[in-house]
N, C-alpha and C positions, 0 to 999 in steps of 0.2 A: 326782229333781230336779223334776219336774213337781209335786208337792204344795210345794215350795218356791215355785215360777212361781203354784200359785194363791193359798197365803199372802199371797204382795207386795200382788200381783192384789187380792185384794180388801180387806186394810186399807190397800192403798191407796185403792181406789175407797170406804171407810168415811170416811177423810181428809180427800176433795174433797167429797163429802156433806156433809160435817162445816161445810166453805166455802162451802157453796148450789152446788155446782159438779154436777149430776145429770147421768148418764147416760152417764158417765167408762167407764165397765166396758167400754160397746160402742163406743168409740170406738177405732181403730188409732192413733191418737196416742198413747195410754196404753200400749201395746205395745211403742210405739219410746221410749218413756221409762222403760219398764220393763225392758229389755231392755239400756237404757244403765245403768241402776243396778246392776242385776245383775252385770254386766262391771267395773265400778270394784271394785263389792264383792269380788267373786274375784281383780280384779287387786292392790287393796291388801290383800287376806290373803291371797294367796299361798293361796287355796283351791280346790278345782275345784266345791264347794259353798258357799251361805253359812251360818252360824251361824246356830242358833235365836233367840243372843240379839239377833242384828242385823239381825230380821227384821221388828222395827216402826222401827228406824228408815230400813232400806230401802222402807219404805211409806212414812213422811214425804219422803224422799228421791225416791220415785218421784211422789209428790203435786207436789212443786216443780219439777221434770223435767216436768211435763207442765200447770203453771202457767207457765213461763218459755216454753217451746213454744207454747202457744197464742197467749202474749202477743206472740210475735215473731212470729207468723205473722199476726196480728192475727183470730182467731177466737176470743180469750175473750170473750164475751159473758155480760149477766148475771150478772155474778158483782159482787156488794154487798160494795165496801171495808168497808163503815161499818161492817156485822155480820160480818166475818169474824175477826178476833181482836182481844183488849185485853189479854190475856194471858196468857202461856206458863211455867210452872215445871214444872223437873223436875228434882228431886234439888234442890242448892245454886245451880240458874244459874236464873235469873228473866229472862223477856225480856218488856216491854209497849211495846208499839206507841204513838203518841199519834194516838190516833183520836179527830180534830176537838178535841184539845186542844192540838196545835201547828200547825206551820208547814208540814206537810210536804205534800205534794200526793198527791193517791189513786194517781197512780199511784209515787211515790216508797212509799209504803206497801205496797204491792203486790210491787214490786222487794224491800224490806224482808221480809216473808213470806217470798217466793220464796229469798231471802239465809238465812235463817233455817233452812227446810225440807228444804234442802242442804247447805247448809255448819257451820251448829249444832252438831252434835255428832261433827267429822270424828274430832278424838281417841279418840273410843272405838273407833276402828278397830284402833288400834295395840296394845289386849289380845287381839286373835284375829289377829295377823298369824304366819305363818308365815316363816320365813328360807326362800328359795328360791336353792337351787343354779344 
C-alpha cells in the first residue's frame, strides 16, 4: 500500500509542477488531499487498494484537492491563470478553457481547472467498482 501512497505522491506533485505550482511534495496540505482522494477512491470501488489503472487519475484528482484547498484557505500564491492550461484531451472528451478569449474571470477559470481535475472523469470509477456486501 505505501508504493500506491508514493505513486499518487508524486504524479501528483508532477501535476501541480506541470501548473507552476512548485514545492507541493513537501507541503502537509498535499497529504491531507491525498489522503482524501485515496479514501473516495476505495470508498467508490469498494477496494481496500486502488487500481493501477486509476492511479493517474488519482494524481489529477489529488492535484485538484489540493488546488481547491489552498484556494479556500487563501494560500495559493503564484500560480499564473494565463499559463496553466488552454487544453485538455483525452481519449474522445476535449476540454479548453477560454484563456483571455472570453468573459470569464481568472479566478472563475481557476474554479474551472479545479472542476475539471476532480470531477472530469468520475465515470471511469464505475469499471473497477466492486459490489460490497
Amino acid at each position: 500500500m505505501r508504493e500506491e501512497e508514493n505513486r499518487l505522491k508524486e504524479e501528483a506533485s508532477a501535476v501541480l509542477a506541470a501548473f507552476g505550482v512548485s514545492q507541493a511534495a513537501e507541503d502537509p496540505l498535499l497529504e491531507v488531499a491525498l489522503q482524501r482522494v485515496r479514501d473516495r477512491l476505495r470508498n467508490e470501488t469498494n477496494r481496500d487498494q486502488i487500481p493501477e489503472e486509476l492511479i493517474g487519475m488519482g494524481a489529477r484528482m489529488t492535484a485538484g484537492e489540493y488546488l481547491r484547498m489552498k484556494k479556500v484557505c487563501g494560500t495559493l500564491e503564484g500560480f499564473d491563470l494565463e499559463a496553466a492550461v488552454k487544453q485538455i484531451q483525452e481519449g474522445d472528451t476535449n476540454t479548453v478553457f477560454a484563456i483571455g478569449d472570453g468573459s470569464a474571470t481568472p479566478e472563475q477559470r481557476l474554479d474551472s481547472l479545479i472542476e475539471c481535475l476532480i470531477e472530469d472523469k468520475n465515470q471511469e470509477l464505475y469499471r473497477y467498482r466492486r459490489i460490497a456486501w
